[in-house]
C-alpha positions as CSV (number, residue, x, y, z in Angstrom):
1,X,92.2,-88.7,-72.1
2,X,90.6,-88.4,-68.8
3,X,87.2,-89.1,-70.4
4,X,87.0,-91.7,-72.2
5,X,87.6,-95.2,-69.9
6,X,89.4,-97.1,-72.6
7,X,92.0,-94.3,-73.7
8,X,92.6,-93.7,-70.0
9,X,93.2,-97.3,-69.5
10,X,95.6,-97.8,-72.2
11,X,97.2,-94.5,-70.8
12,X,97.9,-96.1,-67.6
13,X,99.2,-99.1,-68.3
14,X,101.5,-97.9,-70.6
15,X,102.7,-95.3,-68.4
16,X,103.1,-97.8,-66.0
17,X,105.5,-99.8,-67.5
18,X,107.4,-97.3,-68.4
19,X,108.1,-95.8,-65.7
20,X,108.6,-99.2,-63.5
21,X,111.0,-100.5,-66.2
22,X,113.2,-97.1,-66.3
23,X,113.1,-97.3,-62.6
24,X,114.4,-100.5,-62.4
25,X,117.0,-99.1,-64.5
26,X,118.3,-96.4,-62.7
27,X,117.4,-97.9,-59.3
28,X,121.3,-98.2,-58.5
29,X,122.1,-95.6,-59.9
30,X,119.9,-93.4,-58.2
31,X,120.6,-94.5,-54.7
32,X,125.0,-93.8,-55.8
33,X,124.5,-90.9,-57.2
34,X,122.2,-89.7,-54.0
35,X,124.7,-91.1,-51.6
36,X,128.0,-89.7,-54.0
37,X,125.7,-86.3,-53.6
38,X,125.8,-86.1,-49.9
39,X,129.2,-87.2,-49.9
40,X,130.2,-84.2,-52.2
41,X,128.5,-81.7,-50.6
42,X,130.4,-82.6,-47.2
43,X,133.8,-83.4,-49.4
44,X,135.5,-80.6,-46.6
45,X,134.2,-82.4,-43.5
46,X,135.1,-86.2,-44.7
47,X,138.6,-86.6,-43.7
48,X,141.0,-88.8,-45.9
49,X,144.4,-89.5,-45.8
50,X,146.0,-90.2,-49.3
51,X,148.3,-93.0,-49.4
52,X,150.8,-93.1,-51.7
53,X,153.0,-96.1,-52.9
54,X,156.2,-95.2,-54.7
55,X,157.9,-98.0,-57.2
56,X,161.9,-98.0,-58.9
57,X,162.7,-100.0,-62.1
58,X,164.9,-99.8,-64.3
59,X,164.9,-100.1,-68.5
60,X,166.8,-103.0,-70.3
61,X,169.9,-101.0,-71.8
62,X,168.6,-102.1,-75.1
63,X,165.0,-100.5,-74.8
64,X,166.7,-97.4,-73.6
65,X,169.1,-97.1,-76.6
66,X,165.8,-97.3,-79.0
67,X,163.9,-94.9,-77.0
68,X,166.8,-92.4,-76.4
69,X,167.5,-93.1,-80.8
70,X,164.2,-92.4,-82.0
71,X,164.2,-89.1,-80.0
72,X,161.8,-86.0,-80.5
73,X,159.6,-83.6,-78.1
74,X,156.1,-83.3,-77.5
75,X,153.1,-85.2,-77.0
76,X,153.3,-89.2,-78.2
77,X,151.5,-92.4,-77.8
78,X,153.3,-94.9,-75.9
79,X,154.9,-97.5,-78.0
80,X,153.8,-100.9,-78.1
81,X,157.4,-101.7,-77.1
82,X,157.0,-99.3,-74.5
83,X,154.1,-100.3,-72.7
84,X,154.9,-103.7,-72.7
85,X,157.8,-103.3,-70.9
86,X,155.6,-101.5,-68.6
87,X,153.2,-104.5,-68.0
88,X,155.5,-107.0,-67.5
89,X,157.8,-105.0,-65.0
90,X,155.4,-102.8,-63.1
91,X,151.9,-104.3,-63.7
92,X,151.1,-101.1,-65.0
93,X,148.8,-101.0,-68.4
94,X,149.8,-97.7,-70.0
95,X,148.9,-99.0,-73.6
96,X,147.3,-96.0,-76.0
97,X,148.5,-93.8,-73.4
98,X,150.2,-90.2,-74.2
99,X,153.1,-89.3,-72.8
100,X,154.9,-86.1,-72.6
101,X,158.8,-86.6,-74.5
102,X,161.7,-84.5,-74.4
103,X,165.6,-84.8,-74.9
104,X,166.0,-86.6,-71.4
105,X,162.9,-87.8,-70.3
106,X,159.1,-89.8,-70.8
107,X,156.9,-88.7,-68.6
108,X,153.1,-90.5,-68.2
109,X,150.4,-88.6,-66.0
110,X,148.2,-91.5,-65.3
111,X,144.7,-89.7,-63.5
112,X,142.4,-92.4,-62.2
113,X,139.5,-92.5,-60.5
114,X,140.1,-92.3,-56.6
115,X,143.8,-91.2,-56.8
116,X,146.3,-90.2,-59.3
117,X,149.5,-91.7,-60.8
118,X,152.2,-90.5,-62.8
119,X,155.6,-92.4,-64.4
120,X,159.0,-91.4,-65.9
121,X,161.7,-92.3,-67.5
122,X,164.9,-91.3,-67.6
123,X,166.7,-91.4,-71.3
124,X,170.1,-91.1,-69.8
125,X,170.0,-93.7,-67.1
126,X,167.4,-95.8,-67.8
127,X,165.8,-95.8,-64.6
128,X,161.9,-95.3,-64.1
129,X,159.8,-94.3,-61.3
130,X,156.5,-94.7,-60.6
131,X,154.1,-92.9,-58.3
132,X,150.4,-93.5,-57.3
133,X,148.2,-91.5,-54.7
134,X,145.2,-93.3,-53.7
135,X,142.4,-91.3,-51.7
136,X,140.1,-93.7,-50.5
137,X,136.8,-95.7,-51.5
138,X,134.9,-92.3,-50.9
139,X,137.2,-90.4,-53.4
140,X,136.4,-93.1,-56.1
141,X,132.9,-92.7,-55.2
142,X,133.0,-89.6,-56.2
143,X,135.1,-89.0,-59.1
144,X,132.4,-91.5,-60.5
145,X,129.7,-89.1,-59.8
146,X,131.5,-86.7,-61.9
147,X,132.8,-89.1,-64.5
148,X,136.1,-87.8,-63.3
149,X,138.8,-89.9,-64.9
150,X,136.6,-92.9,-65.8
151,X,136.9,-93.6,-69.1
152,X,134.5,-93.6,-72.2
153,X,132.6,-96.6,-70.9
154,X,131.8,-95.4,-67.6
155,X,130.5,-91.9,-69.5
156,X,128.1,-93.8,-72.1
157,X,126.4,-95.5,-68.5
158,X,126.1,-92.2,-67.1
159,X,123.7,-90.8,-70.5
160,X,121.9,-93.8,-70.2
161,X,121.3,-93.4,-66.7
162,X,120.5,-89.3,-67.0
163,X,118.0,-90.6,-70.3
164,X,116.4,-93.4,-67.6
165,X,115.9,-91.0,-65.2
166,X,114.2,-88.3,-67.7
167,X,111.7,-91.2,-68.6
168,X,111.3,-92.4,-65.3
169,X,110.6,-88.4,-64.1
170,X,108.3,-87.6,-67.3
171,X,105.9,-90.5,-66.8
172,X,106.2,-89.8,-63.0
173,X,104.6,-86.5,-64.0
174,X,101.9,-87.8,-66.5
175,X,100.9,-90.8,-64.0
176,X,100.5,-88.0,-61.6
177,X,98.4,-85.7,-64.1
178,X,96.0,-89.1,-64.5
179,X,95.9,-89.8,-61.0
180,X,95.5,-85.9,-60.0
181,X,91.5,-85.5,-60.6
182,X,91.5,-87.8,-57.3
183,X,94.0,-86.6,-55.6
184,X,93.4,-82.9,-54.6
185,X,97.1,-82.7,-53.1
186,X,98.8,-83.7,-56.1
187,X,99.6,-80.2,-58.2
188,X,100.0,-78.0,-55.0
189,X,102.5,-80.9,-53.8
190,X,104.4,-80.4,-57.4
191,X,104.5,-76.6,-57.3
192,X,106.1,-77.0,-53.6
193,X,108.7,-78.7,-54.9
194,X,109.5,-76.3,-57.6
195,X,109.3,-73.6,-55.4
196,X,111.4,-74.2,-52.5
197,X,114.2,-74.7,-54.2
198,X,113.8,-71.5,-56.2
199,X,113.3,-69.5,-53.0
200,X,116.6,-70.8,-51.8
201,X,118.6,-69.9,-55.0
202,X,116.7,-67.0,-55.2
203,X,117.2,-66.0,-51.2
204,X,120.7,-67.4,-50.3
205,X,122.7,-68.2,-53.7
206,X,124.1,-64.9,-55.0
């Protein structure tokens, strides 16, 4: 490849846009995921204070009767009923949702990114509480680093993004193989970085 002026050429520019068009890609991404990194590995010394908003409602006696009728104990879907009810009173989507049911009681744990959230309902009394804990804009940050609670959509990004970064890396590394008969620095640069961090897991992980 190196030897013959047209191959090389066609190497390069290819390479090229490669790896500028899967670094615009995962430019963003990169520069959150660095930041969310940093703010992981300091989680103990960032201080947060959770707030946590508490809400009361209460079922139409109607709705109650039909949920306390149809009865049974376990793991359900909320019903379309259900979760309408939920919208319209609380603001609160819970649509496709499970929910644990028993004899006396619905009970929604609603995880989210940031915070958690739960709800209940009481079969006997008809009343419904609704809880929700949020930890601040650096908690969110993070739980999207870890795809904690985000949803399918959020996880498809992040495979894209890892795929971006893999092409953006490889042709990184065959740019720098092309570029590396003038640029004596180049390999013993790439071994340091393989090394150092295998001295430290090697020296102080165990």
């Amino acid at each position: 490849m190196a030897h013959d002026p047209q191959r090389r050429a066609w190497w390069l520019k290819t390479l090229h846009q490669w790896h500028w068009i899967s670094s615009a890609v995962c430019l963003i991404g990169l520069i959150l995921f660095a930041f969310t990194g940093i703010t992981l590995n300091h989680a103990s010394q960032i201080g947060a204070a959770p707030v946590v908003s508490n809400r009361q409602a209460s079922l139409p006696p109607a709705l109650r009767e039909t949920l306390a009728a149809r009865g049974g104990e376990g793991r359900k879907p909320v019903d379309a009923e259900l979760a309408g009810w939920f919208a319209d009173a609380l603001g609160l989507q819970v649509a496709g949702a499970e929910a644990e049911w028993s004899a006396s009681e619905i009970y929604l744990s609603l995880p989210r990114a940031g915070g958690d959230a739960w709800a209940s309902v009481d079969l006997a009394s008809g009343a419904v509480e609704y809880e929700r804990t949020d930890r601040g804009w650096i908690a969110w940050l993070n739980d999207l680093h870890k795809g904690r609670n985000t949803g399918p959509v959020w996880t498809w990004f992040i495979d894209v993004f890892a795929l971006a970064c893999l092409v953006f890396a490889i042709t990184g590394l065959l740019l720098l193989q092309l570029h590396a008969p003038r640029r004596p620095a180049t390999w013993p640069t790439v071994v340091l970085g393989l090394v150092v961090p295998l001295l430290l897991i090697l020296l102080f992980i165990h």
